[in-house]
C-alpha positions in Angstrom: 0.0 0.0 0.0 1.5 3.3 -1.3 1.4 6.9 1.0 -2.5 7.9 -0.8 -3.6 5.0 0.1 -2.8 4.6 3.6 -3.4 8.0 3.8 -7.2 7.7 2.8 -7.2 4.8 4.4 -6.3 6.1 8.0 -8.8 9.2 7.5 -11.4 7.4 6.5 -10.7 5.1 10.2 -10.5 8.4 11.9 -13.6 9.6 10.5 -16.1 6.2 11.3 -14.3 5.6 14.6 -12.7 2.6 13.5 -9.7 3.2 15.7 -7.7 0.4 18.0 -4.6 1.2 19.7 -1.8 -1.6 20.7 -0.9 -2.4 24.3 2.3 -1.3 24.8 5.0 0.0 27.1 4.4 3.5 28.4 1.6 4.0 26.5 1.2 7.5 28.1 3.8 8.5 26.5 4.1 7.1 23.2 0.2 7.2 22.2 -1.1 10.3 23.2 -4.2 9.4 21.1 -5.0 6.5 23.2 -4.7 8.8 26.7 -7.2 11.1 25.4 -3.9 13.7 25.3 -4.7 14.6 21.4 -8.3 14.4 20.0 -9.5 12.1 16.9 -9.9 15.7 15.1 -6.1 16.6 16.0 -4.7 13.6 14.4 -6.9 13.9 11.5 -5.7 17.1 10.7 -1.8 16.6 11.2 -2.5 13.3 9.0 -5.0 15.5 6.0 -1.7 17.6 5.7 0.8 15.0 5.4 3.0 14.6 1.9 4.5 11.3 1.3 7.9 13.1 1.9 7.4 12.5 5.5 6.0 8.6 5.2 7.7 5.5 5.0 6.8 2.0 5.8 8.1 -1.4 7.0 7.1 -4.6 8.1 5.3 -5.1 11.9 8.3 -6.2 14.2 6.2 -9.4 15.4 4.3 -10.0 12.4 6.0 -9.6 9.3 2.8 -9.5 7.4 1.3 -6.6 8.8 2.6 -3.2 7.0 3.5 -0.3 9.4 3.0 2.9 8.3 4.6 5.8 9.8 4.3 9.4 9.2 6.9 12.0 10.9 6.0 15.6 10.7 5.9 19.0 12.0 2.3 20.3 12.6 1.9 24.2 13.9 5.6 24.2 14.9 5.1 20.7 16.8 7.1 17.6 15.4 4.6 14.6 15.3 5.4 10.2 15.2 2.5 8.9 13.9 2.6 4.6 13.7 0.2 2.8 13.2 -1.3 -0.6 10.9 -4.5 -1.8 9.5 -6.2 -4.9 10.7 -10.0 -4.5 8.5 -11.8 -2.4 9.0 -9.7 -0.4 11.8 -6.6 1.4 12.0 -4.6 0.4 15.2 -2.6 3.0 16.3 1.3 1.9 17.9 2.6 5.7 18.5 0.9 8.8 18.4 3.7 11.3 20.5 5.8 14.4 19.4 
């Protein structure tokens, strides 16, 4: 899956509330989503502005299978991680921290 793609993809999640987040270490740190730290509508609007310039992907570090996309950005003078994978028909967010 290409940057549009995921892109679309991941707004489209954000949109219908299709959202997961993965259990992980310091989670209040590393997903602010999943803390309630940055709205749905924040993320949605750092991902809308997104170029593919600041996107790469790779495969899931337990399952190889799974794609992980990750965006890295500056949004109103703020640098943003975004990780995250899809698992039909949500998104599940890994890292959402700046």
């Amino acid at each position: 899956m290409g940057f549009k793609d995921a892109k679309r993809q991941l707004l489209e999640c954000l949109a219908s509330g299709n959202i997961l987040h993965e259990q992980r270490n310091d989670i209040d740190i590393k997903n602010l989503l999943a803390t309630g730290q940055i709205s749905v509508g924040d993320v949605s609007d750092i991902i809308g502005r997104v170029r593919g310039n600041c996107y790469e992907s790779s495969p899931h570090h337990v399952v190889s299978d799974i794609e992980v996309h990750i965006v890295k950005t500056v949004h109103q003078s703020v640098h943003w991680y975004i990780k995250w994978y899809f698992v039909e028909p949500n998104s599940v967010f890994i890292s959402v921290h700046n």
